[in-house]
Every structure is written in structure tokens, then in C-alpha cells.
TORVOTI-800549 format. One line per 5 residues: their letters; for each residue x, y, z of N, C-alpha, C, O. Coordinates in steps of 0.2 Angstrom, whole numbers. Example, Ala and Ser with C-alpha at 12.3 -4.5 7.8 and 13.67 -1.06 7.14 Angstrom:
BEGIN
AS	66 -28 39 62 -22 39 66 -16 39 71 -17 42  64 -11 35 68 -5 36 64 0 39 67 6 40
***
This chain:
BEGIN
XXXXX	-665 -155 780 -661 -150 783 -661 -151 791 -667 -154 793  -656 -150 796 -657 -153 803 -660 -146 806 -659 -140 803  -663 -148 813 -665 -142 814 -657 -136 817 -658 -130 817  -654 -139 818 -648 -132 817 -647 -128 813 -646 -122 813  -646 -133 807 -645 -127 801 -651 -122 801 -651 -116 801
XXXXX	-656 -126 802 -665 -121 802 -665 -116 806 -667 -111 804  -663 -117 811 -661 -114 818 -658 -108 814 -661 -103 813  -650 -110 813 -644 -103 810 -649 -99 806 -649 -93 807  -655 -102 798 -656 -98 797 -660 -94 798 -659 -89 796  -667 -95 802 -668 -92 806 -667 -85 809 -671 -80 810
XXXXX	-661 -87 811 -660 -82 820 -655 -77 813 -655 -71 813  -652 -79 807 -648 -75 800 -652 -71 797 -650 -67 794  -660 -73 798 -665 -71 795 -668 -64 799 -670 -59 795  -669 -64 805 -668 -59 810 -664 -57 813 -664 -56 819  -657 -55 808 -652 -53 809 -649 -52 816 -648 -46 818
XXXXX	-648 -57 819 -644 -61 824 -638 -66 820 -636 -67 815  -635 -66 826 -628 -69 827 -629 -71 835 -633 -69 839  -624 -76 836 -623 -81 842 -616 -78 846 -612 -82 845  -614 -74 849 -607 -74 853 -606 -79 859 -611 -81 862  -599 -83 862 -598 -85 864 -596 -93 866 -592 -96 861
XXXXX	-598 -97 870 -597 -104 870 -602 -108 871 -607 -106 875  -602 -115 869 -606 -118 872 -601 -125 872 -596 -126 868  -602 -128 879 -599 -131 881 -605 -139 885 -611 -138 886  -602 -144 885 -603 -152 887 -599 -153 890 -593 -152 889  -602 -157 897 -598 -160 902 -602 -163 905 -608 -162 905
XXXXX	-598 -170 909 -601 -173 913 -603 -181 909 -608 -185 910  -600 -181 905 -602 -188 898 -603 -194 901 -600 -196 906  -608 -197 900 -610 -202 904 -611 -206 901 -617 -206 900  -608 -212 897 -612 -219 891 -616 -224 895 -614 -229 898  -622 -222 893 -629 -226 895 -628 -231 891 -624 -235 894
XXXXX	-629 -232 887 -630 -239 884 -626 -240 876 -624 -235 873  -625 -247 875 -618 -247 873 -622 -253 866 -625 -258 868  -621 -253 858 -623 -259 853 -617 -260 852 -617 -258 846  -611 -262 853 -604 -265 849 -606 -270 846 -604 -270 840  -608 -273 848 -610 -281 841 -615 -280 837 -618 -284 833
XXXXX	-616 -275 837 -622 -272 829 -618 -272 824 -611 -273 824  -621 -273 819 -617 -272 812 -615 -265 812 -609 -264 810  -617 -260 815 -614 -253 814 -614 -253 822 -619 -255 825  -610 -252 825 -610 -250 833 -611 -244 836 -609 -239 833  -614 -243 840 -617 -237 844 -617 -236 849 -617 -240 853
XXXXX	-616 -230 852 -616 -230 861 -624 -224 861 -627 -222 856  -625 -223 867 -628 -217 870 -622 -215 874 -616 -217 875  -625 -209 875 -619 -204 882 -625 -200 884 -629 -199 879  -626 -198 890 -629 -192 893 -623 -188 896 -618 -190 899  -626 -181 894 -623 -175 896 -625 -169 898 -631 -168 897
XXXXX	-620 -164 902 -625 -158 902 -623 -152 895 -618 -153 891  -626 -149 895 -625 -145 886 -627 -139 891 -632 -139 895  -622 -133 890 -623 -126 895 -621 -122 890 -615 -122 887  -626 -117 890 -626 -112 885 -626 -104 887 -629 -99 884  -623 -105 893 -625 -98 899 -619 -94 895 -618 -89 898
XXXXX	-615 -95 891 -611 -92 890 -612 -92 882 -607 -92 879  -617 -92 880 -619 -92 872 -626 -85 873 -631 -85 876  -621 -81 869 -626 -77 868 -629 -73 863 -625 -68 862  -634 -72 859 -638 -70 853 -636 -62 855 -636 -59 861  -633 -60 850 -635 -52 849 -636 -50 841 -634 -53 836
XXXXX	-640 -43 843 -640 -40 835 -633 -41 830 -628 -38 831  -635 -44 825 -629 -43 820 -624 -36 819 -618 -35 820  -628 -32 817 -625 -24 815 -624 -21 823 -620 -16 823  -627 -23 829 -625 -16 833 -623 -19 840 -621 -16 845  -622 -27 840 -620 -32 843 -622 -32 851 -618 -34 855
XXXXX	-628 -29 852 -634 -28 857 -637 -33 860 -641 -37 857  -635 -36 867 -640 -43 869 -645 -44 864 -647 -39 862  -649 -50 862 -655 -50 863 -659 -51 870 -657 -56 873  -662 -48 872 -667 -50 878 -670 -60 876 -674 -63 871  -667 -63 881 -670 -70 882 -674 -70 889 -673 -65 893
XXXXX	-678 -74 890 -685 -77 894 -681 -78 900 -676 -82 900  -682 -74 905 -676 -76 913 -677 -84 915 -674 -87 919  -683 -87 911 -684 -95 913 -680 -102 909 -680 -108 909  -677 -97 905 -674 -102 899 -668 -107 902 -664 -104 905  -667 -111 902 -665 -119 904 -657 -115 898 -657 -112 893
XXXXX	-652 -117 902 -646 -114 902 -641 -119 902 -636 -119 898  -644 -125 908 -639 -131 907 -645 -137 907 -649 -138 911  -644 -140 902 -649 -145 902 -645 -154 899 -640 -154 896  -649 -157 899 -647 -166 898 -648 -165 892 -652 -162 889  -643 -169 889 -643 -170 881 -640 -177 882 -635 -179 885
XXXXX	-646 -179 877 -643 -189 876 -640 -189 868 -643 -185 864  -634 -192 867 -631 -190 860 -631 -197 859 -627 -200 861  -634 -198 856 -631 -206 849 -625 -206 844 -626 -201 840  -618 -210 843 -615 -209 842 -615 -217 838 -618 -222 840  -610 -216 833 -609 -223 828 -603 -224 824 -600 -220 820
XXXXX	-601 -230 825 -594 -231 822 -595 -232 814 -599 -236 812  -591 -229 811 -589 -228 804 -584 -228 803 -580 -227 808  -583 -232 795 -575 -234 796 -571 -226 795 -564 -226 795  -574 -220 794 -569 -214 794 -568 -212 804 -564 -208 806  -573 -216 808 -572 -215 816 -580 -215 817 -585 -216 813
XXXXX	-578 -213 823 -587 -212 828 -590 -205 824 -588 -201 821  -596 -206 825 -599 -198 820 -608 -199 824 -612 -203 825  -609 -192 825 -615 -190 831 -620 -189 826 -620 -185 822  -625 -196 828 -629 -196 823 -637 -194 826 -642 -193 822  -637 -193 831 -643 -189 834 -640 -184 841 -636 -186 845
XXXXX	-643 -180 842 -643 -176 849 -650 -174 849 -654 -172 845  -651 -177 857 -659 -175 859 -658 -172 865 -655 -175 869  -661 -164 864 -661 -162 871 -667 -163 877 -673 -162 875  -667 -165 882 -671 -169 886 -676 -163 890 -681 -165 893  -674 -156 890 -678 -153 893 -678 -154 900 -683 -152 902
XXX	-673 -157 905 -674 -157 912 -665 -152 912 -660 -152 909  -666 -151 918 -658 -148 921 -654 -152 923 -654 -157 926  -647 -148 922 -643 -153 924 -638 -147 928 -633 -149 931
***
């Protein structure tokens, strides 16, 4: 299981729900394997989740989050070509701000 799905069940488990968007910008291809047998890129990005918001399921109540929480931060996305197209085979968030 990835940790997202774990994540959904989780935050499903303590009956939460997610309102809003999350949004990536700023795409940047760090490093590029095209002559691999499977081809690959990196990209870095920022991943901004200031408009993603957890609330109570039934009463649709903010949750209270940490005033220190990292809102827009760097994410390195691994990407790979498949004959159905490109498909993201790893996101790692990096913990610094962007």
C-alpha cells in the first residue's frame, strides 16, 4: 500500500475529509535517463497545499493544524516512460520550502 492510500485511511479513520486544492508549480527536469531501457526523468517542484484543508467529516469543522507546518515545499517526482505514456513512479517530499 503507498503511503497515500494509508494516509486517506487514516485521516477516514478519524473521520476527516480533505476540502480544497493542491496544486504544483515551478517544474524543473533535474536529471534526465532517455537511453535507459525504461527512460526516466526527475523534475523538481513546489507542491502548495495552503489551500488543502482537513475538516471534520459530519460537521465540516477546520481541523486545528500546527501554525509551523510547511505549506509549500520541494518535491522531486520520478517519472517513466511506459508504452501506455510517462507514469510517476516515485514523489519524494524534500522538507525544505519553496
Amino acid at each position: 500500500m503507498s503511503k497515500a492510500e494509508s494516509d486517506a485511511q487514516r485521516a477516514h479513520a478519524r473521520g476527516r475529509i480533505y476540502l480544497g486544492k493542491v496544486t504544483f508549480s515551478d517544474a524543473v527536469v533535474t536529471k534526465t535517463e532517455l537511453d535507459s531501457p525504461t527512460p526516466r526523468v526527475t523534475l523538481s517542484s513546489c507542491l502548495d497545499v495552503s489551500q488543502w484543508q482537513p475538516v471534520i467529516a459530519d460537521t465540516r469543522k477546520p481541523v486545528k493544524l500546527p501554525t509551523n507546518r510547511l505549506t509549500k515545499y520541494q518535491v522531486l517526482t520520478t517519472l517513466e516512460k511506459w508504452p501506455q505514456g510517462w507514469r510517476v513512479v516515485r514523489d519524494e517530499p524534500q522538507g525544505k520550502k519553496c
